[in-house]
N, C-alpha and C positions, 0 to 999 in steps of 0.2 A: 800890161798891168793886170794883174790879177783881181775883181773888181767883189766886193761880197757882193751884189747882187748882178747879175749881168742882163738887163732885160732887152738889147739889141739879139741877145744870141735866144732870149726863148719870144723873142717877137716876130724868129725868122719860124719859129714854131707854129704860133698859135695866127697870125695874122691873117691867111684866110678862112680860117673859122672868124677870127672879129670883125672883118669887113663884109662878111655875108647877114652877120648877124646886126651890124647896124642897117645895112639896105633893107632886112626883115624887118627891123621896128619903123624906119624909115616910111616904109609905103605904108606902116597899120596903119600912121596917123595918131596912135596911141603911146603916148609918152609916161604916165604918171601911173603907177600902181594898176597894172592892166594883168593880160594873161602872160605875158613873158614873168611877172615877179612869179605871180603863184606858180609857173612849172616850176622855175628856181627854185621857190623854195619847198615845194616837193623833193625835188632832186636833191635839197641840201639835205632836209632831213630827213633822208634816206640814208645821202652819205652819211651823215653825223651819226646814226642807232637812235633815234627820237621820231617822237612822234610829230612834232610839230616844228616851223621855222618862220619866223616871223625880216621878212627884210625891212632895214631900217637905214638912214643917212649916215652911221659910220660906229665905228665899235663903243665909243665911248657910251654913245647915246645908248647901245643897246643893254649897255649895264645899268645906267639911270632908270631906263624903262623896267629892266629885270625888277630891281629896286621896289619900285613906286607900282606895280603889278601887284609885288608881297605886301603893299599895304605900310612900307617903310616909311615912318612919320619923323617930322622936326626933334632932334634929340638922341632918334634911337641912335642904341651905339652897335657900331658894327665893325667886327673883327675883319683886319688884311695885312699888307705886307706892305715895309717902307721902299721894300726893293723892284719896282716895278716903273711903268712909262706911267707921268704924274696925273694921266687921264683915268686908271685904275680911282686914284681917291677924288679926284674931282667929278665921277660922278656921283660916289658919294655925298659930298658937300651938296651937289645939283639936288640929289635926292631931298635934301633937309638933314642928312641922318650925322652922327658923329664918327669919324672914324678913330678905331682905338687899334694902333700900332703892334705887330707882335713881330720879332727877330724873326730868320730865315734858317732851313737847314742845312745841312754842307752841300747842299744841290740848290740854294739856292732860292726854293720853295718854301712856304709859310710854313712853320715849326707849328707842326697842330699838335706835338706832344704840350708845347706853352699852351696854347688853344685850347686845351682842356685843362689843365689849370687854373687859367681865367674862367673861364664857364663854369666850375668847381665852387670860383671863390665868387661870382658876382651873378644872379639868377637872373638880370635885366637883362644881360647881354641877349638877343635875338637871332642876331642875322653875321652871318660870315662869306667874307669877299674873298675867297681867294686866288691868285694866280695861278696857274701854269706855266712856268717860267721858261723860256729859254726851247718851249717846245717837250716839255717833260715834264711829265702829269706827275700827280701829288699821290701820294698811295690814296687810292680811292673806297680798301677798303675802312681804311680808317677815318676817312672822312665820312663814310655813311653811319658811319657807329656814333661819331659826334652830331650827325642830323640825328639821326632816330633819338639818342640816349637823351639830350638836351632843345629836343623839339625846333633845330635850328632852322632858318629860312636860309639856304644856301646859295649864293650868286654866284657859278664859276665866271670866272674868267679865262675863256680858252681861246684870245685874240693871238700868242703866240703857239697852240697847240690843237689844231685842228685837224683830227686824224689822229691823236694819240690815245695810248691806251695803257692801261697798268694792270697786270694782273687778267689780261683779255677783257676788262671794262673801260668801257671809251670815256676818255674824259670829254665831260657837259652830259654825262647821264648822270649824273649823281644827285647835283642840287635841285630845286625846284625850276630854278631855269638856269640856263649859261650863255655867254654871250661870243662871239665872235665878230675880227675885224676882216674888210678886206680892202685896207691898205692894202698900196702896191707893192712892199718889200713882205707882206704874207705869204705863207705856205700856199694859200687860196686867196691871190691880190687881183685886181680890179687894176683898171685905167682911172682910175680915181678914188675917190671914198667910196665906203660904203659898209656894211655891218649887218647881224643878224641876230637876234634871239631865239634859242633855241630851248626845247619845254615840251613834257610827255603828259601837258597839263593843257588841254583842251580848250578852259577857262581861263587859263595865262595866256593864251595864244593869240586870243580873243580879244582880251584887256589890252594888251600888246599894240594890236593892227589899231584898236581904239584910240590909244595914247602916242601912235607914231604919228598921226594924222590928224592934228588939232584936237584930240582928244571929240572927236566927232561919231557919235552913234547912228547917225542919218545925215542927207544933205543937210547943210546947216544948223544939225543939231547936234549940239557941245555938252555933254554930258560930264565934261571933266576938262583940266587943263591941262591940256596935252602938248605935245613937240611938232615942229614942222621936222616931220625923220624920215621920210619917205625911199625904199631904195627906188634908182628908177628904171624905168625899163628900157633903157639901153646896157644899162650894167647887168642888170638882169641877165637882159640875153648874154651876153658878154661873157660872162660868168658861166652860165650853165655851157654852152654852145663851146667855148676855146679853154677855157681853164680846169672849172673842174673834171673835164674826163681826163686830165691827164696830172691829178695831183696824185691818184698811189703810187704811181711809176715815177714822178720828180720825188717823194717822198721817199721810197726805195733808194733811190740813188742817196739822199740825203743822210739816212741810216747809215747807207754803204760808205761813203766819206767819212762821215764820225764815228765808226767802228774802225777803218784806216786809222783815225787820229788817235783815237784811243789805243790800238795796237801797238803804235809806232813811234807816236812820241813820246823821247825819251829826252830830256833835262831836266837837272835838278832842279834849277829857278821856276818851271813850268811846272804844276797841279792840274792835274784834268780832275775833272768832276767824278766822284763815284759813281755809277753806275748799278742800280735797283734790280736786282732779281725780276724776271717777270716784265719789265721795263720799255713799252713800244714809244719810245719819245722821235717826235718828227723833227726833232734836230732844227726849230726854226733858228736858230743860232749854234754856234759851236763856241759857247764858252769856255776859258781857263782862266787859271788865278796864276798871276805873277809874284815870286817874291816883292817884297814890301820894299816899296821906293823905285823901283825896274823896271816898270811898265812905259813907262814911257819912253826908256831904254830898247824895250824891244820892240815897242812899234816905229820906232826909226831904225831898228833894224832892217824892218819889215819891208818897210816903202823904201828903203832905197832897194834891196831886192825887188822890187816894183808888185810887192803886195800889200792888199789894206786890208786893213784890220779898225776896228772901232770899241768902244765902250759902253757896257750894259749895265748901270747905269754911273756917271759918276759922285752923282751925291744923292744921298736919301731923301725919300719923302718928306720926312717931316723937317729936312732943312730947309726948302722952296721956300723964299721969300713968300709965294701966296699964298703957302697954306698958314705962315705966321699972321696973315690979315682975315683968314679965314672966323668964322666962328666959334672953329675948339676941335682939338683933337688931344689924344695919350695918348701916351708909349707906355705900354704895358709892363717894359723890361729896357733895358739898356739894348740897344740894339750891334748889338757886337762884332757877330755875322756878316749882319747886309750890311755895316759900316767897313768889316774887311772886302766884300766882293765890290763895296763902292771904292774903295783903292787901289783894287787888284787886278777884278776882271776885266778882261780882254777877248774880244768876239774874232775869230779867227773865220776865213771864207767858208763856208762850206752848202754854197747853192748848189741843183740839182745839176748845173751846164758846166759847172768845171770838166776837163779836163782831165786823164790820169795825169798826165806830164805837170800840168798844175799843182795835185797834190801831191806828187812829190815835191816839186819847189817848196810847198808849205810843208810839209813836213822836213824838208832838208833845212829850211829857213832858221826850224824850232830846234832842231837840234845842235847845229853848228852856233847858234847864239853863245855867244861870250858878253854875260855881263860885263857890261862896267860899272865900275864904282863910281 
């Protein structure tokens, strides 16, 4: 079976780097925000081109915190995307702020040509959330021209997009802070939860460690109401020691497969994604779009071939029963787009441990398909 994520085959990898590094935190005695986070998150925000990396209890949280860092109050409205994992607007909601919905573009990502429309026609608007979807950063320089021109507070979300870049600018430099996950099916996943904010903002970094940690300024002193978000220091180690020195090279691979898929599949019922000039996407998924009504067609294509395949996402945000019991949110525009990619698209394997002989099967898979009606 051909598996989208295979973590026996990179656990034959990394396993003694994790088992050295838990008998290191082991003997500190030192479990809770100690010296293993701060190496991490030196080391991260190195990797990442920042100056700063704050580790927190899982991505969602480090978007709320991003948030509420900016000063984000009950009300504000803040611009994002229906097309994402429904933690993207529920930290929102966490925050107080309103989310106001805009369509997606043929890749998937927040239409920041709508985004400046909106911000054109409504001078409240503040603050913009947007994703990096699928691993493939948003033109960045266009989103720095909507910071600067419209004085925005920019929260990326680079929980699927860690390591990417557009244009040789890495995405999570652009906003005032960005956030990242390391869930275990990340480009950079953990043995459990875990998450980070990231900020070339000295005094967000600060407010950050403050607000992850009962909003605590000293022993016992509570200066603000903060999260229990703490990353800890066995992930920590975990993380610096076994995963990430080896994410530009699973990332490479990762490229190197969806440059393969891009190349090579050919059917008509199958749309691959366009592909941006300039365009360093870490491929944390390999999405396409299915003609309309087939999809489901071809993933039982798939699995009887004995490969799986999944769905990114299949209903929009602002369908979620929760967000209807929510407080408030708009949709800016009919959302047209993210309602076809919530019909169509179909996430195809493409982890760093396939395989060639694998991708062939998926690629042979995609081509020999004969819809049915």
């Amino acid at each position: 079976m051909i598996l989208l994520n295979d973590f026996a085959r990179q656990w034959e990898i990394v396993e003694a780097r994790v088992l050295d590094a838990v008998k290191r935190v082991g003997l500190s005695g030192r479990y809770i925000l100690g010296p293993e986070v701060d190496e991490f998150e030196k080391a991260l925000a190195e990797f990442s081109g920042v100056q700063h990396a704050v580790g927190v209890g899982n991505g969602m949280d480090a978007l709320e915190i991003g948030l509420r860092c900016l000063d984000a109050r009950p009300g504000d409205k803040v611009l994002t995307t229906p097309l994402s994992a429904f933690a993207t607007t529920l930290a929102i909601l966490r925050a107080g702020a309103r989310p106001i919905f805009v369509d997606v573009d043929e890749r998937g990502g927040i239409d920041l040509d709508q985004c400046e429309r909106l911000l054109r026609q409504d001078s409240s608007i503040r603050f913009l959330l947007p994703v990096h979807l699928y691993g493939i950063s948003l033109d960045l320089e266009k989103l720095a021209r909507l910071r600067d021109e419209f004085g925005l507070f920019v929260v990326e979300d680079c929980a699927q997009a860690i390591g990417a870049t557009d244009g040789g600018t890495s995405a999570g430099s652009v906003g005032q802070v960005a956030a990242t996950s390391f869930y275990p099916t990340k480009n950079l996943g953990a043995l459990g939860d875990g998450g980070a904010l990231l900020t070339n903002d000295a005094s967000l970094a600060e407010k950050a460690k403050v607000l992850r940690n009962y909003g605590q300024t000293g022993h016992y002193v509570h200066s603000e109401p903060g999260l229990n978000s703490r990353l800890d220091e066995l992930h920590a180690a975990m993380l610096r020691d076994a995963f990430l020195p080896f994410v530009k090279e699973w990332t490479e691979r990762r490229r190197t497969i969806a440059h393969t898929y891009l190349a090579r599949i050919r059917n008509p019922a199958v749309q691959l994604l366009p592909v941006k000039a300039g365009s360093g996407a870490v491929w944390h998924l390999f999405p396409i779009l299915v003609a309309e009504g087939l999809r489901e067609n071809l993933q039982q294509h798939l699995s009887s071939l004995e490969i799986l395949s999944a769905i990114h996402y299949p209903r929009i945000i602002p369908e979620q029963e929760a967000l209807k019991r929510s407080p408030g949110f708009e949709m800016a525009e009919q959302p047209l787009k993210a309602s076809r990619f919530s019909r169509c698209e179909l996430s195809l394997p493409v982890h760093p441990f396939l395989s060639e002989s694998e991708v062939e099967r998926v690629i042979d898979a995609c081509n020999t398909w004969q819809p049915r009606a």
